[in-house]
Every structure is written in structure tokens, then in C-alpha cells.
N, C-alpha and C positions, 0 to 999 in steps of 0.2 A: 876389638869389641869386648864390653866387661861380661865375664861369665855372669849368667844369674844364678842368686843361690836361695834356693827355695825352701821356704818355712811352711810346714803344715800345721796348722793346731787343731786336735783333734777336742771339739766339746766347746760348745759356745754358751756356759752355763757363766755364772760370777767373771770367774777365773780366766778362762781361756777366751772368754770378748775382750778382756781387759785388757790381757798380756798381746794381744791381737793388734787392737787398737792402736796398745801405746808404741809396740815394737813399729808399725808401721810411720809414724809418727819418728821414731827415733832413729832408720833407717830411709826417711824420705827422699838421700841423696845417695846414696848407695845402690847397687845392684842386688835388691834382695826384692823377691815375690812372698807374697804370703796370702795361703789359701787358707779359710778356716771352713772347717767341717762340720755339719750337726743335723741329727735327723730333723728336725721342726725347724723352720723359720722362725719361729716367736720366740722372742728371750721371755724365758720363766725367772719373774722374777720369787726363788724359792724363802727368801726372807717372808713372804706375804701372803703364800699359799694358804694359813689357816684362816686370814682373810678369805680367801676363795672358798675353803671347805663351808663358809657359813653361810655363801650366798651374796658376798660383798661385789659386785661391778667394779676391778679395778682397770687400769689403762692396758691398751693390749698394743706391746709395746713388738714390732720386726727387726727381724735380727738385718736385711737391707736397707734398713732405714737406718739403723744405729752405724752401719759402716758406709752409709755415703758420703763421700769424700774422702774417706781413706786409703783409695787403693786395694783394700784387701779384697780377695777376690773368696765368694761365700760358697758351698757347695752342699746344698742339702742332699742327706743323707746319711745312711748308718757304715761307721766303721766294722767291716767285716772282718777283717784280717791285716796283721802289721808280715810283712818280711822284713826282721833289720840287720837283716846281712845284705838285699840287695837295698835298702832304703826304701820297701812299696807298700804304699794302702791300699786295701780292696777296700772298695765304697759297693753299701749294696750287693755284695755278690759278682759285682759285675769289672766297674770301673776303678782303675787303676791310676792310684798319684806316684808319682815319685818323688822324694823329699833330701834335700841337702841336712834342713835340721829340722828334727819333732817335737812338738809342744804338746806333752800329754796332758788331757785336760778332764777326763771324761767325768769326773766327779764321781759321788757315789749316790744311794737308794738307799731306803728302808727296807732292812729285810725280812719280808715274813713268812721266809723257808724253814726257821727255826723249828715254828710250834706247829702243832697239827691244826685244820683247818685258816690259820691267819692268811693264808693265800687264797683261799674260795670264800668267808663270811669275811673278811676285815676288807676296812678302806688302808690305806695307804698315802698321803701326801708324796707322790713322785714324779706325780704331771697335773698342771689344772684341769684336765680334764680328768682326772680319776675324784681329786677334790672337787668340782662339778659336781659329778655323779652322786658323793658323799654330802652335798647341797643340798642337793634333790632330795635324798634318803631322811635326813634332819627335818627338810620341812615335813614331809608327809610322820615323822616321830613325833614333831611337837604339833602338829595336830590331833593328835591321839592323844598324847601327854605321858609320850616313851621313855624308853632310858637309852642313853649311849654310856658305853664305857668307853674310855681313852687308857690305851695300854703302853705304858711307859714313861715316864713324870722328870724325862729332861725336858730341855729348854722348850726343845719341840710339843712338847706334849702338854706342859703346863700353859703354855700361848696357847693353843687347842681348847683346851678345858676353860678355859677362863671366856675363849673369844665365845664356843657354844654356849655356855651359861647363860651369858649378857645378852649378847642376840639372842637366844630363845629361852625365855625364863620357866616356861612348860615344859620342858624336858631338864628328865632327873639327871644329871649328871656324875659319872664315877672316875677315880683318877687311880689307875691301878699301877704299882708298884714292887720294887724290892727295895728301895729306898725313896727316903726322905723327902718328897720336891724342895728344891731347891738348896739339897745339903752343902753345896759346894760354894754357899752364899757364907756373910756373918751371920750371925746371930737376929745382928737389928734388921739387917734385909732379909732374912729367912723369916723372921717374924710377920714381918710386911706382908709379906707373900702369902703366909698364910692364915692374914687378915681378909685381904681381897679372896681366895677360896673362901672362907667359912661365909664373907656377905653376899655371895655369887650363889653361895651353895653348893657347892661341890662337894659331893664325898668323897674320902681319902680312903681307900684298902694299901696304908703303908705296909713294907715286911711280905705283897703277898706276890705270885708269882703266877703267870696263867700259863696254863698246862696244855689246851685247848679250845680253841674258840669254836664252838657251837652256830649253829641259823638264827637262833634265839638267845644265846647265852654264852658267858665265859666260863671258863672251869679253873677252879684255879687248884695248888698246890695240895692244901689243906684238904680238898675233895668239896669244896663248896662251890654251887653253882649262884652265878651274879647274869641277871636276868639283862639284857641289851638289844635293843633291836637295832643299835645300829652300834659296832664295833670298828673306832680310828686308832690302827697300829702305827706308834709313834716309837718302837723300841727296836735295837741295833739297828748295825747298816752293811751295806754291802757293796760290792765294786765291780765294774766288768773284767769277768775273764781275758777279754783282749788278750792284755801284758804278758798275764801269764803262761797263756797259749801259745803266743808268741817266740816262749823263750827266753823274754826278760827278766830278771833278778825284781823277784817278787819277793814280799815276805807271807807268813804263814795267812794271811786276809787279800792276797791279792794288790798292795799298794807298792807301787815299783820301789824301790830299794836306791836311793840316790847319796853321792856325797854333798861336801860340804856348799859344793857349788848347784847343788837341786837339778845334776844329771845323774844318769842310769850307771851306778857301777858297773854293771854288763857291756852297756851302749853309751859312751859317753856325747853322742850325738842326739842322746834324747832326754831333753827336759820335763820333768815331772814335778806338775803344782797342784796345789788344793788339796781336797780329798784326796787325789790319783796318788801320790806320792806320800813315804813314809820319812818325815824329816825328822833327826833328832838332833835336839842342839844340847847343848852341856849341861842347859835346866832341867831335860826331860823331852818327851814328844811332840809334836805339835796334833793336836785333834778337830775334826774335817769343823771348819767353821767358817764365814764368812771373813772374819776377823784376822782369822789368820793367810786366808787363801787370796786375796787381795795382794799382801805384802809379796804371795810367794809368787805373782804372776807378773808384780811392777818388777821383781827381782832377777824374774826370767827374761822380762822384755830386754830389759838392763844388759844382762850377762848377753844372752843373743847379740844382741848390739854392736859391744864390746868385742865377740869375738870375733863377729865376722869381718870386721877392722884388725885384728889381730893381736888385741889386745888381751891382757890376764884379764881372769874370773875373781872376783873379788868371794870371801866366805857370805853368806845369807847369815843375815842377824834379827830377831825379831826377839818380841818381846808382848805379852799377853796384856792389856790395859782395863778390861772393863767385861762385866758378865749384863747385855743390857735385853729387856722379858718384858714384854705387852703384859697386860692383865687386861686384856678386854678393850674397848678403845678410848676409855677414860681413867684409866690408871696401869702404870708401870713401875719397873723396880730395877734402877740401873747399880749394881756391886759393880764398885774399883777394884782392880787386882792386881797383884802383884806381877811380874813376868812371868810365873809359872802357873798364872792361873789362880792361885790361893788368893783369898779373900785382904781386901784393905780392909780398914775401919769405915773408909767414908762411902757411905752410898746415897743414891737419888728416888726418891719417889713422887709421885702424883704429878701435878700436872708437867713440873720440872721436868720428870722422866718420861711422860707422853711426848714431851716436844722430842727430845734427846734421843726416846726410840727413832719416833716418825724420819727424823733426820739421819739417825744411821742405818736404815730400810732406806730410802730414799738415793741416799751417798753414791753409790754403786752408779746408777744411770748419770746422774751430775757428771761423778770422775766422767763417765766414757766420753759427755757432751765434750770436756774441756780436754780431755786427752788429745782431743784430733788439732790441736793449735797449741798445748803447752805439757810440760813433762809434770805431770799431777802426784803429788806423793799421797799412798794411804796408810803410808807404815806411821804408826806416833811413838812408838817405841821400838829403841835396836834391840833391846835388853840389858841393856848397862854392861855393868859388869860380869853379868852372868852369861853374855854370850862372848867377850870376848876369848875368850879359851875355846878351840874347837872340842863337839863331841867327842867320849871315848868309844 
């Protein structure tokens, strides 16, 4: 009888349904089980969440639904604890997996441990139910005709500010920063960008940094206070202790430490995608994003595969294509980029780039439809030339 050898993936967010999916799909003749783990049944889809914070009805999509017919077997619940000397999760406190190979998946959060108060007055985008609740808060602001400030002016944040504008044009809107929105765009898309702010309304506090979030107010650097009654913290992130509790070869944020084949220099028995994982290829790092986490779960499925036939791990290659940003739901601003993230010349706006977001929001649930019948690629770029050379 063939041994079974068992895959566990922890985190059924983007990344770890994917890599789930498609691994099951690419071992369908082989003796491999694969259990995935996640406290919720519902996949969040977290591309769309600032849709949710404004009140938008989108599909409520089950994480049993998306894996029937694939074998995989689901297990709601929260990972408590890894042993990976003996191979075991504690689920909940309680129950006990045991695992051949681990597919770390857990993604990451918004952290609002940083500043004082952002953890009791601020929203957060890190479950539709907290963006819910920040629904609820909005409507009863722009019936008053309040202010919200949005703290931190990456991607996240600038899709935030633009989506409350539009949807509620009675409420002031603030976009607080230490930099630029949308610095890491051209010139001609940064421009863009910050056409759609100024006809939305949005106010900019570029250069400023909050110190503070207040019941009623932000406090920022300078010692000025910005009046808000309702406060969406959209700046840094954070990851679960798990790994590092664990024992695994973390780096100074918590994101497991992997080679060139995206397992654990500690545990080479455990695969580490997405956000979980700190990958560096020759160009530079890769940064938690949809775009990139995608590639590193088709890579996983792949390499798992592969091994458990006994085959080599080929290196992970990827390559950055495109910076692509809602402004509300009738205008967007998609920047091409180079592998490293840095900006092309050529970018997309308006209605062009509404189609192009919707589609690459969308993408994710499509791939998993066609993953369970055909080996689906998301990767569009290996990185040319700049990844053939491994990291130093």
C-alpha cells in the first residue's frame, strides 16, 4: 500500500486556497492528502474589502464551496501552535494534525500596535466584519456631515479615501501621510491620481505623521490636532507570531526566512508564500501583495508536486508588472512596472483602467474555478533577466 503523505496549508486567504487547489489538482494520482486550515469558512476576498468598508453588498463567497470537488479536506479553525521537529499543529487549543509537508500561508494584518490609541478608536480593514462595523460608523458620519480620516496613503489607503468620498460626498474626507500618495507611480499616473483626489475632495496632510488617535480626533507630529469621528488605519502590517514561536528562522517582522526554493532555511519541510514568507530575489524583496503572492503559491503547488515524485525544485522567479488602484468605482489608474516595482512610462486610466482593476480583483476566484480541471498560470512575468542570477 502507498504511504500517504500529507500536506497541511495553513491560511485560506489569496495564497494558501490557491496553492491548495492547485496542488490538489497536480497530485490527483498520487498518494498525497491535503488538509487546509482557516479560522472562517468564508474566503475574504481582501482586494475588495474597502468596498465592504463603505457599505457595498458584495458575493459571500465558502471556503466548501470553492473546494468541492477537489479532495481537499477543510478544517476550520485557528492554528495554535506548530511542533516542527515532531511535524504537529495544534488547531484551537486542542486538536492535533500531523503533517508530511507545511504550506505556510497565514498572511498578514494591519498593525495598529504602533501608535497609541489606533487599537481602541481606529477601524482597521482585517476582516469584513470589522469593515462592516466601519460601514455602520460612515453611515451614521455622513449623516451628520463628519469627518473621517484614512491613516496612511499606500494603495490601501488611497482605494479607501477615494471609495468613502464617492459613496458619501457629505463627509469631509482626510488622507494622512508621511509621504506622497501614490509616489512610487510616474509622474503622468501620479498626476492622475491626484486629479481624482482633488474632484472627490479629499484632503491631503502630505509629510504628516500621527502620533495618536484620540475618540474624536488624530494628533499628529507637528502637535496639531485633525478632528475625525471616524478614524480607517490603513498603515504598516503585521504577521502572526506562529513561526516565530515556533522556532522557525524568522526575520526581524516575523516573516519565515526561506531559500531559493520558498522553503524554511530552518525546516526545509515547510513552504512559506505570500505575506508569511520573506523572499528575496536578485532585484530586491518581494512586498505582501496580491501580485506577488499568487505566483509564490502556483510555485509552491508546483515545487510540492515535484517533490513528492522526487523530483528537483526548480529556483522561484518572478517579476513585478503593474501598480493597479480603484479611485472610486468609476475611475482608476493602472502604472506598468518594471520588475522591481519602479515605474514604466506607460499607464492606464478611466474607464480602461476600471475594466482592468475589476478584472484583476476578480482574477483570484476565476483562477481557483479553472484550477480544479487545468494547471492555471498567474505569474506574467519570471523577471527576465534580473532574476536569472540567484539572490546574494
Amino acid at each position: 500500500m502507498t504511504n500517504i503523505h500529507h500536506v497541511v496549508v495553513l491560511g485560506a486567504g489569496y495564497t494558501g486556497m490557491f496553492s491548495a487547489i492547485r496542488l490538489a489538482h497536480r497530485t490527483r494520482r498520487t498518494g498525497v492528502k491535503i488538509t487546509l486550515v482557516n479560522p472562517s469558512d468564508r474566503f475574504v476576498e481582501r482586494l475588495r474589502m474597502h468596498q465592504i468598508a463603505t457599505g457595498q453588498q458584495l458575493a459571500d463567497h465558502r471556503i466548501p464551496d470553492l473546494l468541492a470537488g477537489t479532495g481537499v479536506t477543510f478544517v476550520q479553525g485557528t492554528a495554535t501552535a506548530i511542533d516542527p521537529e515532531i511535524r504537529r499543529i495544534t488547531v484551537n487549543g486542542a486538536k492535533s494534525l500531523d503533517y508530511d509537508t507545511l504550506v505556510y500561508a497565514l498572511g498578514s494584518s494591519t498593525d495598529t500596535g504602533k501608535v497609541p490609541g489606533a487599537d481602541t478608536h481606529a477601524f482597521a480593514l482585517n476582516s469584513p466584519q470589522i469593515a462592516g462595523r466601519f460601514a455602520a460608523r460612515l453611515t451614521e458620519v455622513a449623516a451628520a456631515g463628519g469627518t473621517v480620516t484614512v491613516c496612511g496613503a499606500g494603495l490601501t489607503g488611497i482605494e479607501a479615501a477615494t471609495e468613502i468620498a464617492e459613496s458619501h460626498p457629505a463627509v469631509d474626507v482626510t488622507l494622512i501621510s508621511p509621504d506622497e500618495p501614490g509616489s512610487m507611480m510616474g509622474a503622468k499616473a501620479r498626476a492622475h491620481l491626484h486629479r481624482a483626489l482633488d474632484r472627490l475632495g479629499v484632503t491631503l496632510e502630505t509629510g504628516a505623521r500621527v502620533t495618536k488617535v484620540l475618540p474624536e480626533a488624530v494628533e499628529l507630529a507637528d502637535g496639531r490636532i485633525i478632528r475625525s469621528d471616524a478614524c480607517l488605519w490603513t498603515a504598516g502590517v503585521k504577521v502572526s507570531p506562529l513561526a516565530a514561536d515556533a522556532g522557525i528562522a524568522t526575520d526581524d517582522r516575523g516573516l519565515i526566512l526561506v531559500d531559493a526554493t520558498l522553503r524554511s532555511v530552518s525546516h526545509p519541510e515547510i513552504h512559506a508564500i505570500g505575506d508569511a514568507a520573506a523572499v528575496r530575489l536578485a532585484w530586491g524583496q518581494l512586498h505582501g501583495s496580491c501580485q506577488s503572492g499568487l505566483p509564490t503559491a502556483q510555485y509552491t503547488a508546483d515545487t510540492v508536486a515535484r517533490l513528492v515524485r522526487g523530483r528537483a525544485a526548480k529556483p522561484f522567479r518572478f517579476g513585478y508588472y503593474h501598480q493597479p488602484v480603484s479611485l472610486g468605482r468609476r475611475d482608476a489608474v493602472i502604472q506598468f512596472t518594471r520588475t522591481d516595482f519602479t515605474p514604466r512610462r506607460q499607464y492606464l486610466t478611466g474607464r480602461g483602467a476600471v475594466a482592468y482593476k475589476e478584472m484583476v480583483s476578480g482574477s483570484p476566484l476565476m483562477t481557483y474555478r479553472l484550477s480544479k480541471r487545468m494547471n492555471v498560470t498567474t505569474l506574467v512575468s519570471r523577471g527576465g533577466r534580473a532574476t536569472r542570477r540567484p539572490a546574494a
